[in-house]
N, CA and C of each residue as an Amber inpcrd file, in Angstrom:
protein
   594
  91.0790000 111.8360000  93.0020000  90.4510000 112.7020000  92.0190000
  91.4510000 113.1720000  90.9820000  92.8790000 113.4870000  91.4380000
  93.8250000 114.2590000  90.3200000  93.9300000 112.9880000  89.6220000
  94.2230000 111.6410000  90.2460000  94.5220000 110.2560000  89.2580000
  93.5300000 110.1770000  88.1700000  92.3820000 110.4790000  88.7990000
  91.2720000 110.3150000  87.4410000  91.2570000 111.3700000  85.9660000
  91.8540000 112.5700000  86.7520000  91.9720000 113.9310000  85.9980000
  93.0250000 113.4350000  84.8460000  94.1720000 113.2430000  85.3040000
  95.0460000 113.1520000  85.0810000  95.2690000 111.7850000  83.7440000
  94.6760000 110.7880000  84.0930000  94.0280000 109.8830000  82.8170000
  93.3870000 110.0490000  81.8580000  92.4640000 110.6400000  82.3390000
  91.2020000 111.4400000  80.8770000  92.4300000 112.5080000  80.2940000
  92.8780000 112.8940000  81.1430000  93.6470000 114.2040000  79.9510000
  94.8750000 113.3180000  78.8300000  95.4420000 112.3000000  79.6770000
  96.1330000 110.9890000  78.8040000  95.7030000 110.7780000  78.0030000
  94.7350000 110.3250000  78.3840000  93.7320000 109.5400000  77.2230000
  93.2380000 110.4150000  76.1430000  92.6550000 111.6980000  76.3080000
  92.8030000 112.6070000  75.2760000  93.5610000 113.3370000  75.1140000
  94.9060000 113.1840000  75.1360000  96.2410000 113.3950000  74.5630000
  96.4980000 112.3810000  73.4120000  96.4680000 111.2440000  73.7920000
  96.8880000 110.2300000  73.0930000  95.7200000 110.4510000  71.5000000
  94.2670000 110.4730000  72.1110000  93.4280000 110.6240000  71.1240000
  93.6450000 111.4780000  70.2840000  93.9250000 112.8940000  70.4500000
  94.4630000 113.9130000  69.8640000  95.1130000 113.7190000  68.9460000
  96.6240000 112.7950000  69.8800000  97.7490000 112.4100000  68.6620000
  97.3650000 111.5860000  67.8620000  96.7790000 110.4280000  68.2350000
  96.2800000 109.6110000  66.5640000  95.0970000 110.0610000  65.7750000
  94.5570000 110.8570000  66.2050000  93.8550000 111.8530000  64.8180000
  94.9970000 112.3520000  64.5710000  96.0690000 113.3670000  64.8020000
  97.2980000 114.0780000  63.9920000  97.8340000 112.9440000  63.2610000
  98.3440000 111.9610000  63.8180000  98.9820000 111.1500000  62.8420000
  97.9850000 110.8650000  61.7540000  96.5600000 110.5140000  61.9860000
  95.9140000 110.0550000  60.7430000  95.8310000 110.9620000  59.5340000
  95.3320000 112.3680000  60.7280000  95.5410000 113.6400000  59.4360000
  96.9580000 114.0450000  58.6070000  98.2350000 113.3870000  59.6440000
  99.4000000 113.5480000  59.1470000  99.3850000 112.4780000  57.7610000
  99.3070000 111.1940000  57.8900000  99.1790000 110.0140000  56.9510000
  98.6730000 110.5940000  55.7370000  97.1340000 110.8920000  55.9050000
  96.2800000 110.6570000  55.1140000  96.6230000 112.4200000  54.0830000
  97.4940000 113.1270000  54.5020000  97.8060000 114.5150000  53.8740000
  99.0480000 113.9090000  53.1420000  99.9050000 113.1210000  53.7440000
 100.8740000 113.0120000  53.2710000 100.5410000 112.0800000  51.7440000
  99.6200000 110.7660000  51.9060000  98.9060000 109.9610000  51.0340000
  98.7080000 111.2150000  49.8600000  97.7550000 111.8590000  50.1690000
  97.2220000 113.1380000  49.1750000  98.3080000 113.7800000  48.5450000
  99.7300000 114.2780000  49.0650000 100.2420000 114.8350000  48.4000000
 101.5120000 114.2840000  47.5920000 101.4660000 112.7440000  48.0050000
 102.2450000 111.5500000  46.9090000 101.1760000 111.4410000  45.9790000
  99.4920000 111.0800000  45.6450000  98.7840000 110.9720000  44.9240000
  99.0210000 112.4610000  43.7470000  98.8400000 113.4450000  44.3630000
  98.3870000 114.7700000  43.8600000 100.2600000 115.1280000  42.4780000
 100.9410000 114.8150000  43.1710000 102.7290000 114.3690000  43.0310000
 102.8850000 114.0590000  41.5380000 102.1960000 112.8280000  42.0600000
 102.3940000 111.7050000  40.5600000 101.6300000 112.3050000  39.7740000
  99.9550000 112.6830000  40.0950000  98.9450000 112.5840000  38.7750000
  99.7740000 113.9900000  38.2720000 100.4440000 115.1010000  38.6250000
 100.8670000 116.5110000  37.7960000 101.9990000 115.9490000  36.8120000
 103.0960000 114.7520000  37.4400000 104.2770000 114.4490000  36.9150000
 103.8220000 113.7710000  35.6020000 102.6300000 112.7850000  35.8010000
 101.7120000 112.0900000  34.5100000 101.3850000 112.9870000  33.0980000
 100.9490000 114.2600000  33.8460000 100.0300000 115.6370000  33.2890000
 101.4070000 115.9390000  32.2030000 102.5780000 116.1360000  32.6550000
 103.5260000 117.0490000  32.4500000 104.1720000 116.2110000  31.5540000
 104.3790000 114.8390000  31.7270000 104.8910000 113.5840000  30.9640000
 104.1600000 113.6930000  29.8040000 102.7940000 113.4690000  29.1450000
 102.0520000 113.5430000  28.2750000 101.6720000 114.9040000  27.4380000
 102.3900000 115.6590000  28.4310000 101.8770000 117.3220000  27.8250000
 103.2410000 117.1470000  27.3820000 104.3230000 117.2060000  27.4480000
 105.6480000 117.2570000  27.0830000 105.8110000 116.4300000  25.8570000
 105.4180000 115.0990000  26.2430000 105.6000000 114.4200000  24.9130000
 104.7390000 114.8670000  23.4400000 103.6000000 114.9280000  23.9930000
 102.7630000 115.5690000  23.0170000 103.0120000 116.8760000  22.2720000
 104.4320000 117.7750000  22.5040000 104.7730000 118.7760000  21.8650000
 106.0940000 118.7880000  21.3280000 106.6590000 117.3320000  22.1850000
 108.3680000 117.5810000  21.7120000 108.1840000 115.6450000  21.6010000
 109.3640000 115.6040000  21.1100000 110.0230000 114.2150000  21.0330000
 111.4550000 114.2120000  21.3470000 111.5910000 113.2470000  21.4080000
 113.5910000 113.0030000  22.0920000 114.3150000 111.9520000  20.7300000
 115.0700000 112.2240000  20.0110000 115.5190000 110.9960000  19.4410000
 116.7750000 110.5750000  19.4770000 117.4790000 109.7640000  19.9510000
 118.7150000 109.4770000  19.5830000 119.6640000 109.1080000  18.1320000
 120.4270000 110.1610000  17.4370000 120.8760000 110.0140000  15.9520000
 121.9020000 108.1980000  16.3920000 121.3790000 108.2060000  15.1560000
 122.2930000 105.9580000  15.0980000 122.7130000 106.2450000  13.6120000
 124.5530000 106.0060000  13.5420000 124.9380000 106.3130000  12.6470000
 125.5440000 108.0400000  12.2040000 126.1330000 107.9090000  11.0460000
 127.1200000 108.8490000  10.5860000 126.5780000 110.0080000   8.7880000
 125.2580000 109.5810000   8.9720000 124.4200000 110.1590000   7.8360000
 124.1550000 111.2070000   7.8640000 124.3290000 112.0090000   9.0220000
 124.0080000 113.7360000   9.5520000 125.3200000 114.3400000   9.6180000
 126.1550000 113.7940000   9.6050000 127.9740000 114.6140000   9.8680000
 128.0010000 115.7370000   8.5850000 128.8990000 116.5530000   9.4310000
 128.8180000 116.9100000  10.5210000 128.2440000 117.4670000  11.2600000
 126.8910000 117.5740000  10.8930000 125.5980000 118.3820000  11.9490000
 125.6140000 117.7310000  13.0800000 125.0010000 116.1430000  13.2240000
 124.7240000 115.6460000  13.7120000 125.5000000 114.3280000  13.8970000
 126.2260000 114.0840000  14.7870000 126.9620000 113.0370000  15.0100000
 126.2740000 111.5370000  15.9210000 126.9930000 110.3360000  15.7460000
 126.0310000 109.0140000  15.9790000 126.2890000 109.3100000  17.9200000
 124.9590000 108.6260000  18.3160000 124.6780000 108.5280000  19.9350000
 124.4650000 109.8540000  20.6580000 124.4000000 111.1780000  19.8500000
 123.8580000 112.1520000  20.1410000 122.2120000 112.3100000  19.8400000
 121.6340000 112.9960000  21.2260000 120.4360000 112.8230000  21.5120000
 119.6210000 114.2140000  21.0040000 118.5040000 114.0440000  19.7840000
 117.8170000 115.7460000  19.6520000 116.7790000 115.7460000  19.6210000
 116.4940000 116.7070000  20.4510000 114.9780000 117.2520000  20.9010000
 114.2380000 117.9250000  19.4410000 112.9370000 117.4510000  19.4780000
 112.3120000 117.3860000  18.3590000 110.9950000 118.0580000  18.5100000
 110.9540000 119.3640000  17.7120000 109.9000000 119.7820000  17.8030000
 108.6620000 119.5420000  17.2080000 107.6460000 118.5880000  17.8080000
 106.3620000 118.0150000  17.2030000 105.2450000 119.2480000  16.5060000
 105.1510000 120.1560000  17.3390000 104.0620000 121.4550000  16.7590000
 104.5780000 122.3540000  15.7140000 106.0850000 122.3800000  14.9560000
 106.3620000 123.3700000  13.9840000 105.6600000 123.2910000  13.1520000
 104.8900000 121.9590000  12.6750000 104.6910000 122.1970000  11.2540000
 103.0790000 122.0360000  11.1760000 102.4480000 122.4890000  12.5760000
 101.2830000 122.9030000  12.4560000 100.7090000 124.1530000  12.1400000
 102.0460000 124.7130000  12.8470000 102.0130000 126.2200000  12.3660000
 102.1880000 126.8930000  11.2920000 103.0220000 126.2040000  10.4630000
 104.0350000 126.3730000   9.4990000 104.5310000 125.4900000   8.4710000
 105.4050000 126.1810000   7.6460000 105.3070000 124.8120000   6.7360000
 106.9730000 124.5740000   6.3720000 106.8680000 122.9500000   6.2310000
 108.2870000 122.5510000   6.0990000 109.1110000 123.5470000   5.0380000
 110.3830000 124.0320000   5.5690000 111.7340000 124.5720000   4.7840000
 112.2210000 123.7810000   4.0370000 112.9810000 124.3140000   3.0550000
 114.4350000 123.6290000   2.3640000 115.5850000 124.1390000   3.2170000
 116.3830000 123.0140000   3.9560000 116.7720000 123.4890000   4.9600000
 116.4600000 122.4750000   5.9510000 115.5570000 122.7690000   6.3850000
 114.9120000 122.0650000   7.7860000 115.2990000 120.9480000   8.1520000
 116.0630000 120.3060000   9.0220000 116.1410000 118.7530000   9.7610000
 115.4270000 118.2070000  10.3700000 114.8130000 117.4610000   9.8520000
 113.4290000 116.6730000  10.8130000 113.5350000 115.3300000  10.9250000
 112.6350000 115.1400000  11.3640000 112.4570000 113.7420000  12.1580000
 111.6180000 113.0250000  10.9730000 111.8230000 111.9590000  10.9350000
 110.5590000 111.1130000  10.3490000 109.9370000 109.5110000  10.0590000
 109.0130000 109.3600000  10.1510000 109.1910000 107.7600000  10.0050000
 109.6020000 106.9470000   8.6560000 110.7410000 106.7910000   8.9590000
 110.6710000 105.5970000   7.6750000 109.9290000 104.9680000   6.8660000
 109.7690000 105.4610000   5.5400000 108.5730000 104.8300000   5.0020000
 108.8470000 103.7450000   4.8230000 109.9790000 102.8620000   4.7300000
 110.2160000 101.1950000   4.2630000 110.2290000 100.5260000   5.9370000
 110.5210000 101.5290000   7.2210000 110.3560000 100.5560000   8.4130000
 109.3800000 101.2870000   8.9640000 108.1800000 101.8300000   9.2410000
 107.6640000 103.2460000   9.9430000 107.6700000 102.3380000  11.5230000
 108.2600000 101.8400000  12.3180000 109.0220000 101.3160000  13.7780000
 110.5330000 102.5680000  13.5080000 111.2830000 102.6170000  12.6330000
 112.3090000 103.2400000  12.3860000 112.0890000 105.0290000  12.2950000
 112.9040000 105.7450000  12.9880000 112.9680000 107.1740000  12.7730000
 114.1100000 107.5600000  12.4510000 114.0250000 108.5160000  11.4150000
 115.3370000 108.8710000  10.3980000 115.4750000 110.6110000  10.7050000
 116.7030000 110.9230000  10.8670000 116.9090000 112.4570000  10.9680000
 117.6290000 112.8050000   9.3120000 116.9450000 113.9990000   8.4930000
 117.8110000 114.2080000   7.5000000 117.6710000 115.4320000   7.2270000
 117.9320000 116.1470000   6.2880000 117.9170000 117.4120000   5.8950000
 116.7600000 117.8940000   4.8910000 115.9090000 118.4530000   4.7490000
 114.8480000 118.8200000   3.3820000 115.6710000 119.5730000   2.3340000
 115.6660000 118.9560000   1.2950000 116.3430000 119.6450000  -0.0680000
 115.2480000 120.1160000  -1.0350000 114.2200000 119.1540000  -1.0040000
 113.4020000 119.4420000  -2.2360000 111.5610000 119.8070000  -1.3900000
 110.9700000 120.7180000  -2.0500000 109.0900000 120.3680000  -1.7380000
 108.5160000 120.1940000  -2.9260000 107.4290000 119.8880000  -2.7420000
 106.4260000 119.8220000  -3.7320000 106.4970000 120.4280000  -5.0510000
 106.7850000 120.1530000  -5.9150000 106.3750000 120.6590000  -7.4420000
 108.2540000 121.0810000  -7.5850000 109.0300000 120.9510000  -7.1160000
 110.9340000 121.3100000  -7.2250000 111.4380000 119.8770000  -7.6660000
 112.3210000 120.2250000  -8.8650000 112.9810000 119.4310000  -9.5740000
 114.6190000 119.5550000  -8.8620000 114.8680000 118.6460000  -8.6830000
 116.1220000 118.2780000  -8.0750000 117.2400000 117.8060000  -8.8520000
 118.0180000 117.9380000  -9.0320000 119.1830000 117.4630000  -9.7420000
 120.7460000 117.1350000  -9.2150000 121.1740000 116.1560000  -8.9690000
 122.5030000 116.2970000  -8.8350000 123.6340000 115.9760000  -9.4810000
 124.6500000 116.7360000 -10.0030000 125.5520000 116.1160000 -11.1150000
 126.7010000 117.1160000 -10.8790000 127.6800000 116.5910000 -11.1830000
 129.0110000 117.4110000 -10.9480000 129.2740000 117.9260000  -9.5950000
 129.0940000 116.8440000  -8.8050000 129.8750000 117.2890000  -7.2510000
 128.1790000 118.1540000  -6.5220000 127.5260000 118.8500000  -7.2520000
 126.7870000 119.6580000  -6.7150000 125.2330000 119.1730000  -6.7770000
 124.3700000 119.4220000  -6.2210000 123.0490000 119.7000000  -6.1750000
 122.3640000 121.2220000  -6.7310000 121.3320000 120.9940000  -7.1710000
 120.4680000 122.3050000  -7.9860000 119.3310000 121.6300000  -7.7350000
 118.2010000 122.5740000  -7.3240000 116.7820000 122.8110000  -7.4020000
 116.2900000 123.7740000  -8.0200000 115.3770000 123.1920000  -8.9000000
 114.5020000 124.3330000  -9.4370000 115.9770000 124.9730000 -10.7210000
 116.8230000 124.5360000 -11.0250000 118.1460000 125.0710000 -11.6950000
 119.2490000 126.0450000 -11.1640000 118.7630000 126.0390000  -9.7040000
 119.7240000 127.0640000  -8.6950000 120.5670000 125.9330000  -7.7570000
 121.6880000 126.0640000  -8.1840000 122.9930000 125.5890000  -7.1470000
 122.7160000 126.4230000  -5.9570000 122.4670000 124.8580000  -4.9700000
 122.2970000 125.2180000  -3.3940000 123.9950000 125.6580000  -2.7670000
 123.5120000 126.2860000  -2.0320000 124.4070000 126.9670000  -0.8250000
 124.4020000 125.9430000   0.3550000 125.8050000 124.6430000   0.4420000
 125.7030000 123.5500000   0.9590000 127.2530000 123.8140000   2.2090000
 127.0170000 124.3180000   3.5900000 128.0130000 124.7670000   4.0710000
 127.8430000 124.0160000   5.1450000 127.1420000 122.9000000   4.7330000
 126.7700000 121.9710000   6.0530000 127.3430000 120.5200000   5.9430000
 127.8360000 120.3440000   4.6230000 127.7750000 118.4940000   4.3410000
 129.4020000 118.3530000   4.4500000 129.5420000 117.5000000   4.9190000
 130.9980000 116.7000000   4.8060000 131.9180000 116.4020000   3.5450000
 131.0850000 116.0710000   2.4500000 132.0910000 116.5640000   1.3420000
 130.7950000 116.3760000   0.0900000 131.1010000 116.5340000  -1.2730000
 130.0100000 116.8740000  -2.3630000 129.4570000 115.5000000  -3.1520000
 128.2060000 115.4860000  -3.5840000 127.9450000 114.2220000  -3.7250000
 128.4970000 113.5520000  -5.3210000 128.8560000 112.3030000  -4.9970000
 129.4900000 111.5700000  -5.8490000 128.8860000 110.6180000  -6.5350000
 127.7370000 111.1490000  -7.0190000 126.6680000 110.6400000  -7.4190000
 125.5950000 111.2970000  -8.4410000 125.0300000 111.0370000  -9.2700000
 124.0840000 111.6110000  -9.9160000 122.8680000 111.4570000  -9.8500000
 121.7400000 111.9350000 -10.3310000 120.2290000 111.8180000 -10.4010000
 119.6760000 113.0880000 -10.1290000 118.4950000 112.7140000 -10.5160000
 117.1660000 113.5790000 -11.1040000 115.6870000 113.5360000 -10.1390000
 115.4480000 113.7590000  -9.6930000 114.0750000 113.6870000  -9.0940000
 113.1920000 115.0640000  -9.2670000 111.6630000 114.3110000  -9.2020000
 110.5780000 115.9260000  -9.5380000 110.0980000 115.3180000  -8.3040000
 109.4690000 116.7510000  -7.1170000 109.0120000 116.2950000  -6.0510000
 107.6720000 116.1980000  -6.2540000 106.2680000 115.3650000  -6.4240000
 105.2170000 115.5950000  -6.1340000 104.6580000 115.9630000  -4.7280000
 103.3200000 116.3890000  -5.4520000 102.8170000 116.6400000  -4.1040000
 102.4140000 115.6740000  -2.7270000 102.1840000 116.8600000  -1.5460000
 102.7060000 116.1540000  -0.0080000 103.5630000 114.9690000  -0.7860000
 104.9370000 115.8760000  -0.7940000 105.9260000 114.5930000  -0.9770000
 107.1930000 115.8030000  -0.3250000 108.0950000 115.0060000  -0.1910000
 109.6400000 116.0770000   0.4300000 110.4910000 114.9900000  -0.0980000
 111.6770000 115.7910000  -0.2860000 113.0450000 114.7800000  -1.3510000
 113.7160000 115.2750000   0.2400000 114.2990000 113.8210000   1.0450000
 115.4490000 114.6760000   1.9380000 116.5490000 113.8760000   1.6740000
 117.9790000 114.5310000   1.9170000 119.4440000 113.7340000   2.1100000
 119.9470000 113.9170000   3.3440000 120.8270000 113.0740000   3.5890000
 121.7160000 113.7050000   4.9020000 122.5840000 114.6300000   4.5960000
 123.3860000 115.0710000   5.7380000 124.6560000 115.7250000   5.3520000
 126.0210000 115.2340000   5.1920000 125.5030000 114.2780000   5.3080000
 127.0270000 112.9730000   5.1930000 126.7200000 112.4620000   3.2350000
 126.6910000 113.3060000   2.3170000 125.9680000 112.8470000   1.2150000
 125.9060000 111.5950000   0.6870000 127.7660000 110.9910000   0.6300000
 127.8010000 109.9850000   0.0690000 128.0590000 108.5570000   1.0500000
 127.3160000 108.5750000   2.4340000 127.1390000 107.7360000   3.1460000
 125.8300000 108.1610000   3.8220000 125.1740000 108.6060000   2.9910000
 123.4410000 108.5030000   3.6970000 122.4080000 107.3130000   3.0720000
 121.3310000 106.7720000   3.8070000 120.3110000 106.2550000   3.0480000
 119.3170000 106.8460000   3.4930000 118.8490000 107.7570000   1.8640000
 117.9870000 108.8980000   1.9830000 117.2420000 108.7720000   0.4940000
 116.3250000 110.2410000   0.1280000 115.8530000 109.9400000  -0.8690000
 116.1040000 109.6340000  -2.2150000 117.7360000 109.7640000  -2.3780000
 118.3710000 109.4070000  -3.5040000 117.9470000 107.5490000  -3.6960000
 118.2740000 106.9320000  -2.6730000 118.0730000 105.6490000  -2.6460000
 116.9830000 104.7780000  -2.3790000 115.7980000 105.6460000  -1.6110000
 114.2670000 104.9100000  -1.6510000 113.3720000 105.9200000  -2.1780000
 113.3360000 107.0250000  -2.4420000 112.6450000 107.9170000  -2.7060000
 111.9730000 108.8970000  -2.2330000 111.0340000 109.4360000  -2.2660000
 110.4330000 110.7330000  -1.8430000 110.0220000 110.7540000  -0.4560000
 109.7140000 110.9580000   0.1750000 109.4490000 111.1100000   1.7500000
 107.9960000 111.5590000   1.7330000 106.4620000 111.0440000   1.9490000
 105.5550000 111.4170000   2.1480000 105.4000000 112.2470000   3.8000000
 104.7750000 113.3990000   3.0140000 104.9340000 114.6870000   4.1820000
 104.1750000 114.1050000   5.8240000 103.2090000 113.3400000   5.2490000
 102.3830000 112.4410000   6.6630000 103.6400000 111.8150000   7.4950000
 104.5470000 111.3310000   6.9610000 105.2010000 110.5920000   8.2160000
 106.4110000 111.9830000   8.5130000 106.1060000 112.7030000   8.1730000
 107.5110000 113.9340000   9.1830000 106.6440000 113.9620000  11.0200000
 107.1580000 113.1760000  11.7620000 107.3050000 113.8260000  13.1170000
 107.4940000 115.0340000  13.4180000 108.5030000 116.0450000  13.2390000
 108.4120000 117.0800000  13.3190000 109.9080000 117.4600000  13.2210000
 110.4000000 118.9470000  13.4440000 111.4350000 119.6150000  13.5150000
 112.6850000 119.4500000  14.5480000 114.0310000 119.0010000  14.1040000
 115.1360000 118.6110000  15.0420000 114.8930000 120.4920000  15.5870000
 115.5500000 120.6210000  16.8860000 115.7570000 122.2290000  17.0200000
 116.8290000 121.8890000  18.2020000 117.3850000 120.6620000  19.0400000
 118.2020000 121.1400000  19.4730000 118.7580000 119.6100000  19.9500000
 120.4420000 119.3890000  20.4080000 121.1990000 118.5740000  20.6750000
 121.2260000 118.6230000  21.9790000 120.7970000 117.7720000  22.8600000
 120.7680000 117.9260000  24.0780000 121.7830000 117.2040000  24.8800000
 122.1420000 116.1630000  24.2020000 122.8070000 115.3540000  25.0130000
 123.9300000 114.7700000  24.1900000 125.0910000 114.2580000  24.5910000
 125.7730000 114.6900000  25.7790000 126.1630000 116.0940000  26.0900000
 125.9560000 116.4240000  27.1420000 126.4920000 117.9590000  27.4450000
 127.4850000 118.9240000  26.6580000 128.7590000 118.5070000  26.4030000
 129.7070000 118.9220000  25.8470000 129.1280000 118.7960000  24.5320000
 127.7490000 118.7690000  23.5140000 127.8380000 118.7880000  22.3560000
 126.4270000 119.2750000  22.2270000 125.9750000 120.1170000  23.4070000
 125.1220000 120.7040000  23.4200000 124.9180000 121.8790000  22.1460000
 124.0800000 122.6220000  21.5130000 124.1750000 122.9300000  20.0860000
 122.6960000 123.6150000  20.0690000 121.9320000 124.6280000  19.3800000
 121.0930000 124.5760000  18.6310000 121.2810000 124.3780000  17.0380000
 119.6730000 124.0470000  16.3870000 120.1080000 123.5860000  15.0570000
 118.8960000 124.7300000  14.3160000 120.1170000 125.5150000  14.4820000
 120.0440000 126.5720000  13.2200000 119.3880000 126.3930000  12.1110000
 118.2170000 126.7860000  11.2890000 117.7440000 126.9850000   9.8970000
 119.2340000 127.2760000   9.1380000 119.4080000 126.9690000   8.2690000
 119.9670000 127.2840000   7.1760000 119.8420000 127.0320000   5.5540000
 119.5760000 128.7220000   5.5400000 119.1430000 128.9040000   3.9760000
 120.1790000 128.2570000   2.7440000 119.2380000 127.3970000   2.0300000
 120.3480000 126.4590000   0.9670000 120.4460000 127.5420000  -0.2530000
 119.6230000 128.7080000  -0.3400000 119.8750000 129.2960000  -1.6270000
 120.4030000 130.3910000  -1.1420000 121.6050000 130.3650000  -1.7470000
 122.8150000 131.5710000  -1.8030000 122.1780000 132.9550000  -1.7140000
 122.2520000 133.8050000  -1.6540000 121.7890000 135.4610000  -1.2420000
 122.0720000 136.0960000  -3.0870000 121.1410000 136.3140000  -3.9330000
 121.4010000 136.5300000  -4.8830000 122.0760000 138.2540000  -4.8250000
């Protein structure tokens, strides 16, 4: 009689344990499924507000130096509206596969000028405490509308709007706001006002 006892209780021991393992499996299944679909959620919610770009090239110096990586804010300019000043992102209008980081100098309806080492908008000499040295170059541009005039800060080794032209406001991606990578050149990127403090 205990031999018989003693089997059935085996036997539903054992039964016991492979329901636990199944409920163990099938929880564990659920919470690799549940895992991924938030990491998906967070991947697409992330991208959809920021961008990552890596700067290629020496056209941002010294703001922005080549193989340094900047986080790009996609929603500023829903809120708000592009600066003179501002470093953004944007697609290339002669490659739009290509993304260009540069500086905004000019908006809509601002006459641009550069001659004698300096830049003027609107007939006010900008406040330029960002560029590598003064441009060695001349020209004239009027910005129309949804249009932006940008340069780098590397003046006389950029290809910017001096050399293809105006920047239609549709292809700005959005706002550089910070250097993330490599560590040691970690940085935020400061607004800075181009017109002097009268």
């Amino acid at each position: 009689m205990e031999t018989v006892e003693h089997d059935a209780n085996v036997e539903n021991n054992q039964a016991a344990q492979e329901v636990q393992e199944k409920v163990n499996w099938g929880r564990f299944a659920f919470d690799i499924v549940e895992t991924l679909f938030l990491a998906v959620v967070l991947f697409v919610g992330i991208n959809a507000i920021s961008a990552r770009v890596r700067v290629d090239g020496f056209s941002m110096r010294p703001t922005l130096e080549d193989g340094e990586f900047v986080l790009v804010n996609k929603m500023s300019y829903r809120f708000s509206e592009v600066s003179r000043g501002d470093i953004i992102v944007f697609h290339f209008p002669l490659n739009p596969e290509e993304d260009l980081v540069k500086r905004v100098i000019g908006l809509p309806g601002d006459h641009v000028l550069v001659q004698n080492n300096q830049v003027f908008v609107n007939g006010q000499l900008l406040n330029e405490p960002y560029i590598s040295q003064p441009p060695l170059y001349y020209g004239e541009w009027t910005v129309t509308d949804g249009k932006l005039f940008v340069l780098g800060d590397n003046r006389n080794n950029s290809n910017d709007s001096k050399d293809w032209g105006l920047l239609p406001r549709e292809k700005v991606v959005g706002k550089a706001i910070l250097i993330y990578w490599p560590p040691p050149m970690w940085d935020v990127l400061e607004h800075t006002e181009v017109f002097a403090a009268q």
